[in-house]
C-alpha positions as a Python dict, from the first residue, in 0.01 Angstrom:
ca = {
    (1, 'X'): (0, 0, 0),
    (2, 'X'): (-296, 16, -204),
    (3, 'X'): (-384, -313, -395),
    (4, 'X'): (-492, -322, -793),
    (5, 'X'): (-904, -313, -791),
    (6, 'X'): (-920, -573, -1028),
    (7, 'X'): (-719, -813, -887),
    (8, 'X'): (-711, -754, -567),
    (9, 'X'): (-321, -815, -556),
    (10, 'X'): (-67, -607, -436),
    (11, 'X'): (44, -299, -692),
    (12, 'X'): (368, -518, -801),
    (13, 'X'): (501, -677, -1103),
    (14, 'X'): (726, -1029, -1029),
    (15, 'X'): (1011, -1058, -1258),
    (16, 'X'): (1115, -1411, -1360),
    (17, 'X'): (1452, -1531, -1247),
    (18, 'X'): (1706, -1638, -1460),
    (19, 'X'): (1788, -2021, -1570),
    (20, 'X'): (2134, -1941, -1304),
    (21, 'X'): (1879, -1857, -1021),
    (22, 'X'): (1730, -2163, -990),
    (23, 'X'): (1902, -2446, -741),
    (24, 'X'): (1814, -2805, -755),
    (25, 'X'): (1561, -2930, -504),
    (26, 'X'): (1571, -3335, -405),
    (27, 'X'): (1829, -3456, -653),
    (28, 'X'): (1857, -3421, -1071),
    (29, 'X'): (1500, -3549, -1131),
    (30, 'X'): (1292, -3378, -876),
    (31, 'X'): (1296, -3028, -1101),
    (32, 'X'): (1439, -2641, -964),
    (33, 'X'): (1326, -2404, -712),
    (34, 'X'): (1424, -2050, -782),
    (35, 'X'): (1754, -1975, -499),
    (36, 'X'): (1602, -1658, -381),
    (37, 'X'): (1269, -1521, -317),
    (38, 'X'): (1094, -1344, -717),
    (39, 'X'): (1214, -1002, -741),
    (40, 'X'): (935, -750, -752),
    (41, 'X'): (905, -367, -893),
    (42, 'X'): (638, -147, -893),
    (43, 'X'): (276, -208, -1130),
    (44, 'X'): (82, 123, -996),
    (45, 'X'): (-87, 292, -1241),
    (46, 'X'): (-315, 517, -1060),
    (47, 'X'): (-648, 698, -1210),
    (48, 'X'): (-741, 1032, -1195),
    (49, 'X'): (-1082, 866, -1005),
    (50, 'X'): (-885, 730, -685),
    (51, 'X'): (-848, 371, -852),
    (52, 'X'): (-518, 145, -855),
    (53, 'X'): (-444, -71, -1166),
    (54, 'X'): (-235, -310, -1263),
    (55, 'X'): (-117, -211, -1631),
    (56, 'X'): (-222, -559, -1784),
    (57, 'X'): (-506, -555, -1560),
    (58, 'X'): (-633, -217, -1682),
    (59, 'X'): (-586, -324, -2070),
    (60, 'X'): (-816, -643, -1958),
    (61, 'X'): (-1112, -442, -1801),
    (62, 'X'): (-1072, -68, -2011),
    (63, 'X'): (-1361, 91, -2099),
    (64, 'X'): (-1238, 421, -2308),
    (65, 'X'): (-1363, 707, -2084),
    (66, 'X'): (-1446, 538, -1767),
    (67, 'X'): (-1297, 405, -1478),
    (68, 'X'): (-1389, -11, -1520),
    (69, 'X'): (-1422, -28, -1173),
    (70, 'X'): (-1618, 271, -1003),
    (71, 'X'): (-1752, 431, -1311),
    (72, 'X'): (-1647, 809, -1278),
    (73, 'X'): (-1557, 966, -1606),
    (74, 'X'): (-1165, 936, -1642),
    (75, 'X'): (-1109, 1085, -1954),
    (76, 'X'): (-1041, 1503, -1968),
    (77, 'X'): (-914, 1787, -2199),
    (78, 'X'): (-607, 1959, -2251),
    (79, 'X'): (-519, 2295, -2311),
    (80, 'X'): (-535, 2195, -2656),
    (81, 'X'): (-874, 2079, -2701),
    (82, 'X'): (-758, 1693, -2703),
    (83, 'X'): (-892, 1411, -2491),
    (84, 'X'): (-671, 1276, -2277),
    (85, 'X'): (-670, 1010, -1992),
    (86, 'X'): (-396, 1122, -1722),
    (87, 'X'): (-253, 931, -1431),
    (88, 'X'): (23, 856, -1207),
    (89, 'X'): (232, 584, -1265),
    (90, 'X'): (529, 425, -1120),
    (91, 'X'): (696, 105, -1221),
    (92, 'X'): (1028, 1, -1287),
    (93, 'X'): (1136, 321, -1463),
    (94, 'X'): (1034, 571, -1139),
    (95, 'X'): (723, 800, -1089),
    (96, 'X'): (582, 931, -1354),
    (97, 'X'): (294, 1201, -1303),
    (98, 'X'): (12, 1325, -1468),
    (99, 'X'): (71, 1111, -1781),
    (100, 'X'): (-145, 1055, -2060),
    (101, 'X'): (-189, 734, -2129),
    (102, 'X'): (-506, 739, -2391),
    (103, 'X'): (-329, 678, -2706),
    (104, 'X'): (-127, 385, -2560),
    (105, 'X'): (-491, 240, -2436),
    (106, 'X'): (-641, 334, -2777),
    (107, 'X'): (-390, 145, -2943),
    (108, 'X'): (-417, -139, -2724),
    (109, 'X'): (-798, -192, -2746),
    (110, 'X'): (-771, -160, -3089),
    (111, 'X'): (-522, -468, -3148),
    (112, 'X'): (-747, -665, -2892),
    (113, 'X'): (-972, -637, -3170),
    (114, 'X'): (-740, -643, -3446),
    (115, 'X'): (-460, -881, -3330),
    (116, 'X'): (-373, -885, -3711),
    (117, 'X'): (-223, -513, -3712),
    (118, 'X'): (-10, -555, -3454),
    (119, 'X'): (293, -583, -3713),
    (120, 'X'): (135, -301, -3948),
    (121, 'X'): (164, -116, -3651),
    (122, 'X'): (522, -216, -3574),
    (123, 'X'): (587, -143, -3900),
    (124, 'X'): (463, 250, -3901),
    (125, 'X'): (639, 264, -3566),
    (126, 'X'): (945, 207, -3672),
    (127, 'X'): (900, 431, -3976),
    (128, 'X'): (869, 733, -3739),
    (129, 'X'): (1160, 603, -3546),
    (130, 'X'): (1362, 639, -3820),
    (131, 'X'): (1463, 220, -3819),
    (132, 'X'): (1613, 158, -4173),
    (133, 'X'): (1767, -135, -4083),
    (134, 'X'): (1460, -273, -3819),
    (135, 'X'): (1231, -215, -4186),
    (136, 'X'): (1461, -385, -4384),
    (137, 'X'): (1483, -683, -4156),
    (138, 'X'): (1081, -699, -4161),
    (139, 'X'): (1065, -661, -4500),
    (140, 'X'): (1253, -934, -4565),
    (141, 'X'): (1173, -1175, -4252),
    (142, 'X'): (914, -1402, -4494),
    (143, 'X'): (880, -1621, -4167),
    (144, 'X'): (495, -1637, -4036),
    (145, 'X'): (622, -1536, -3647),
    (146, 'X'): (195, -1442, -3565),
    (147, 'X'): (180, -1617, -3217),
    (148, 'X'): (-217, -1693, -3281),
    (149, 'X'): (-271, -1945, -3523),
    (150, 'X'): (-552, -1807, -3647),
    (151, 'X'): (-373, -1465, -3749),
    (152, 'X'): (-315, -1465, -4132),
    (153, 'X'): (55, -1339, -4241),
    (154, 'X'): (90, -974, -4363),
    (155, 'X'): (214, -976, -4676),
    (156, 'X'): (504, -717, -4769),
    (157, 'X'): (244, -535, -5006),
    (158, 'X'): (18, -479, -4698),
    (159, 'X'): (262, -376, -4498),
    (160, 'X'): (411, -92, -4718),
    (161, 'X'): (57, 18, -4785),
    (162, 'X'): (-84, -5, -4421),
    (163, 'X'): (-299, 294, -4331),
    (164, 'X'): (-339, 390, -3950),
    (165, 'X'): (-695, 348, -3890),
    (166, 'X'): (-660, 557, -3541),
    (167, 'X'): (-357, 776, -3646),
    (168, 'X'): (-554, 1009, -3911),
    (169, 'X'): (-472, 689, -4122),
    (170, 'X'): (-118, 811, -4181),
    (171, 'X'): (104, 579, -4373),
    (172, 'X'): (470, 432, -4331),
    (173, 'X'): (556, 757, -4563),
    (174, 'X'): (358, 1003, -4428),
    (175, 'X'): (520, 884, -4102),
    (176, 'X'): (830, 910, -4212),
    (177, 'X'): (782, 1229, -4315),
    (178, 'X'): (623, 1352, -3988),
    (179, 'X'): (963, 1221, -3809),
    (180, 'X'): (1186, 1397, -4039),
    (181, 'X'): (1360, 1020, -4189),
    (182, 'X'): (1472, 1090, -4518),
    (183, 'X'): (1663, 743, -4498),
    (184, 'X'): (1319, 585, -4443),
    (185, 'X'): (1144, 791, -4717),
    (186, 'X'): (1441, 689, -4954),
    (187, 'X'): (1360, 352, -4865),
    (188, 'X'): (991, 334, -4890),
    (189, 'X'): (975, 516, -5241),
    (190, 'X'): (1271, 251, -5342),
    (191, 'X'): (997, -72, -5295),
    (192, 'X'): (680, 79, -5292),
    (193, 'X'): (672, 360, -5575),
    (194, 'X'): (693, 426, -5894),
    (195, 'X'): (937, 712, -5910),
    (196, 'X'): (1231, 647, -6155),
    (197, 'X'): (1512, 530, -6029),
    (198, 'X'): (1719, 793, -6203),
    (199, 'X'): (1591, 998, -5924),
    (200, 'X'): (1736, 806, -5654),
    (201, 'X'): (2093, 910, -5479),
    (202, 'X'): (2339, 636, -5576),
    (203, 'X'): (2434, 579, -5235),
    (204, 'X'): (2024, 487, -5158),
    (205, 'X'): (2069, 278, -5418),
    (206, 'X'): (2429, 82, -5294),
    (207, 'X'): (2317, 74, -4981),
    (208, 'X'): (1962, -104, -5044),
    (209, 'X'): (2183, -305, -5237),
    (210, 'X'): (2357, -397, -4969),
    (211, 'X'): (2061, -486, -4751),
    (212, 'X'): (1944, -709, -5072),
    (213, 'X'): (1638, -498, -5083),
    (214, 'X'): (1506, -385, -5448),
    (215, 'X'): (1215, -287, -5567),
    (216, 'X'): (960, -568, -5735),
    (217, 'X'): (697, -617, -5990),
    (218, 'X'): (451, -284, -5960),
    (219, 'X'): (184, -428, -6187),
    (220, 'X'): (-181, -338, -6019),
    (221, 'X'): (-1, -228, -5683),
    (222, 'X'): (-64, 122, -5528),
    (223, 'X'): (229, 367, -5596),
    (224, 'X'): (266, 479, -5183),
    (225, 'X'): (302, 840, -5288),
    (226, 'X'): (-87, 816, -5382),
    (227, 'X'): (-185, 750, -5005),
    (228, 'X'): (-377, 1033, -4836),
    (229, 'X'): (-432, 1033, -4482),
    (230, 'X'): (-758, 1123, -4295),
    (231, 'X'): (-695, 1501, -4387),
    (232, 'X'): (-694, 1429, -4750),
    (233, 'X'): (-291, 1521, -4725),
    (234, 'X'): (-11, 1346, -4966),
    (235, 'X'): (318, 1271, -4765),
    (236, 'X'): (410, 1608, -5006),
    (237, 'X'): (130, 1808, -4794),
    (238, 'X'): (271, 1702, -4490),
    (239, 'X'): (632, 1755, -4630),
    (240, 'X'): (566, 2135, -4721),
    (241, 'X'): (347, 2194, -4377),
    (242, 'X'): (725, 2039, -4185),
    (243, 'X'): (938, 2203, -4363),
    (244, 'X'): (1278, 2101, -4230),
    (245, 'X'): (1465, 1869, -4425),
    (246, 'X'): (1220, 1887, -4694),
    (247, 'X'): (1313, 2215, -4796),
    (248, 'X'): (1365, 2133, -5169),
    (249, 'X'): (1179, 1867, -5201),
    (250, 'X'): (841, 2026, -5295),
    (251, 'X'): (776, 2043, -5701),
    (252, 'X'): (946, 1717, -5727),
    (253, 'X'): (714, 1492, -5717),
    (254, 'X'): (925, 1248, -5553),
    (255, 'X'): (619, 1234, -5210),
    (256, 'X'): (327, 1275, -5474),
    (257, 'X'): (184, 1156, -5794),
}
């Protein structure tokens, strides 16, 4: 088997055994051994250049279009006209071939350098999954969880008005509306808008109430529906260019202002 380039290690991941797995060596106060020998699965990620990776050891070394270790070009295009980094990779989930793996390595570099997004990001993500009750939870978690000291805490304000800086700076709304989540639009228009609340379903309204989610003080805070992305496009733009389950939605004004 081919070993990682970087590391010079064979291509697998060890998984850490459970508290159960470990036996007592030499009596209560000499400390645990684990009972069996680490349980391994597959790390190969494998570039379009010949080189084997380690995942982690690929995010350490990447250099956006070229191979850290021999220095061929790695990056192509699609049939679309997009850049794209493709590879084979096969971990714990199988064999996976020919998959692009540029926008998770975009995203990656990017919070090297920005370690302070990463819960903006989590944020949007979950706004295109559709995660009501994952936003509400964040929205209302005022603990400071950042594992690096030095990280300030997002605010709430911040984190309803984050803009993707390398997603066509897309918002939690406009990414809502990409996904097709009315639940999350409701949501997001609920706390971060100024849209009458006369507008509002009553059952968005009981069940935010529920959560114990309402909306606050607007003073000097940008409505969300304002937010354009990198096309110049209101979450209304994107709503009408969908379609979908924003049929009747357009003239409304509830995604613009």
């Amino acid at each position: 088997m081919a070993a990682c380039v970087a590391c010079k290690r064979p291509l697998v991941l060890e998984l850490e055994p459970d508290e159960e797995e470990y036996v007592n060596i030499g009596g209560p106060s000499s400390g645990k051994a684990p009972a069996t020998e680490p349980e391994t699965v597959p790390d190969d990620l494998h570039l379009n250049c010949g080189c084997h990776f380690h995942w982690q050891c690929l995010l350490e070394a990447y250099q956006i279009t070229e191979c850290p270790n021999c220095g061929r070009n790695i990056a192509t295009t699609s049939p679309t006209g997009q850049q794209q980094v493709l590879c084979n990779l096969h971990n714990e989930g199988g064999v996976q071939e020919s998959l692009d793996i540029l926008p998770l390595l975009t995203e990656e570099s990017y919070l090297k350098a920005y370690p302070e997004d990463r819960k903006c990001r989590a944020f949007l993500e979950l706004c295109r999954e559709g995660d009501v009750s994952s936003i509400v939870d964040m929205l209302l978690d005022d603990e400071d969880d950042e594992d690096d000291e030095d990280t300030r805490k997002i605010t709430n304000d911040e984190l309803l008005r984050y803009q993707d800086p390398i997603g066509d700076m897309q918002s939690g709304l406009h990414a809502a509306v990409q996904s097709g989540s009315r639940e999350v639009a409701w949501l997001l228009l609920l706390v971060a808008s100024n849209l009458d609340l006369s507008q509002f379903p009553a059952q968005v309204l009981q069940e935010a109430e529920t959560f114990g989610i309402m909306r606050g003080d607007m003073e000097g805070k940008a409505d969300i529906r304002s937010l354009r992305d990198g096309n110049g496009k209101s979450a209304e733009d994107l709503a009408r260019e969908v379609g979908g389950v924003w049929v009747g939605w357009e003239g409304t004004r509830r995604l613009t202002v």
